[in-house]
N, C-alpha and C positions, 0 to 999 in steps of 0.2 A: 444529492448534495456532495457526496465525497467524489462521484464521478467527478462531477465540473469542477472541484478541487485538483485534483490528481489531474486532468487535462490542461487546465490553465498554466499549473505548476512543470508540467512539461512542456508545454508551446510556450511559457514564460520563461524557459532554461532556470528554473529556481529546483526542481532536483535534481539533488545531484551524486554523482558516483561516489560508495567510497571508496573506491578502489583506485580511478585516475584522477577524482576530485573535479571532472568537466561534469558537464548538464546530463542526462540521462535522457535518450534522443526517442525513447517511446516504451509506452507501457502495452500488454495486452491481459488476457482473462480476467477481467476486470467481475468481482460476486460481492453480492451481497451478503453478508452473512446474518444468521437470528442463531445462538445457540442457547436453549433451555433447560433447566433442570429443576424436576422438582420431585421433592421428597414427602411424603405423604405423610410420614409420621410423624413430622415435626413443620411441615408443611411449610417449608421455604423454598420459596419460588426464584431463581437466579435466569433473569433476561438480558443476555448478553448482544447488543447488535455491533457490527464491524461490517467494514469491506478489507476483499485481501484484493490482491493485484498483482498480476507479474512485470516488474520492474524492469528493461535492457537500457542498457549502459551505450550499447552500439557506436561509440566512439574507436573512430583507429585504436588497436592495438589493445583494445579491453574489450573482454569479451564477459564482463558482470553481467549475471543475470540470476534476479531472488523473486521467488514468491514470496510474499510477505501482508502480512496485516498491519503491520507496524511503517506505510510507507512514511507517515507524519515525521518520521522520524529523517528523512531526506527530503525533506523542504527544507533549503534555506532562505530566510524571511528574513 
């Protein structure tokens, strides 16, 4: 699900840089993440799932480029 999100939102120019503020012209290392913790003695279990992604900007004259988990945060909708 967040792949074809992160895809669409790039072939749709909806993310975008904040560096030049243009569309962000391709993503790659695109993972899935599960991180787990738990604690035996008081037995709380924390299931965290996420994707991170790396983010290029690849616009003339910017050269932004973020790994990040937080891409939601560059979609504009």
């Amino acid at each position: 699900m967040s792949l074809k999100r992160i895809q669409d939102a790039v072939t749709g120019k909806k993310m975008i840089c904040p560096t030049c503020k243009k569309p962000v012209q391709k993503f790659e290392k695109y993972a899935e993440t599960i991180d787990a913790v738990r604690d035996g003695f008081n037995i709380q279990e924390i299931d965290s799932h996420s994707s991170r992604v790396t983010l290029i900007c690849n616009n003339d004259g910017c050269d932004w480029k973020e790994r990040t988990e937080y891409w939601e945060n560059y979609i504009d909708e």
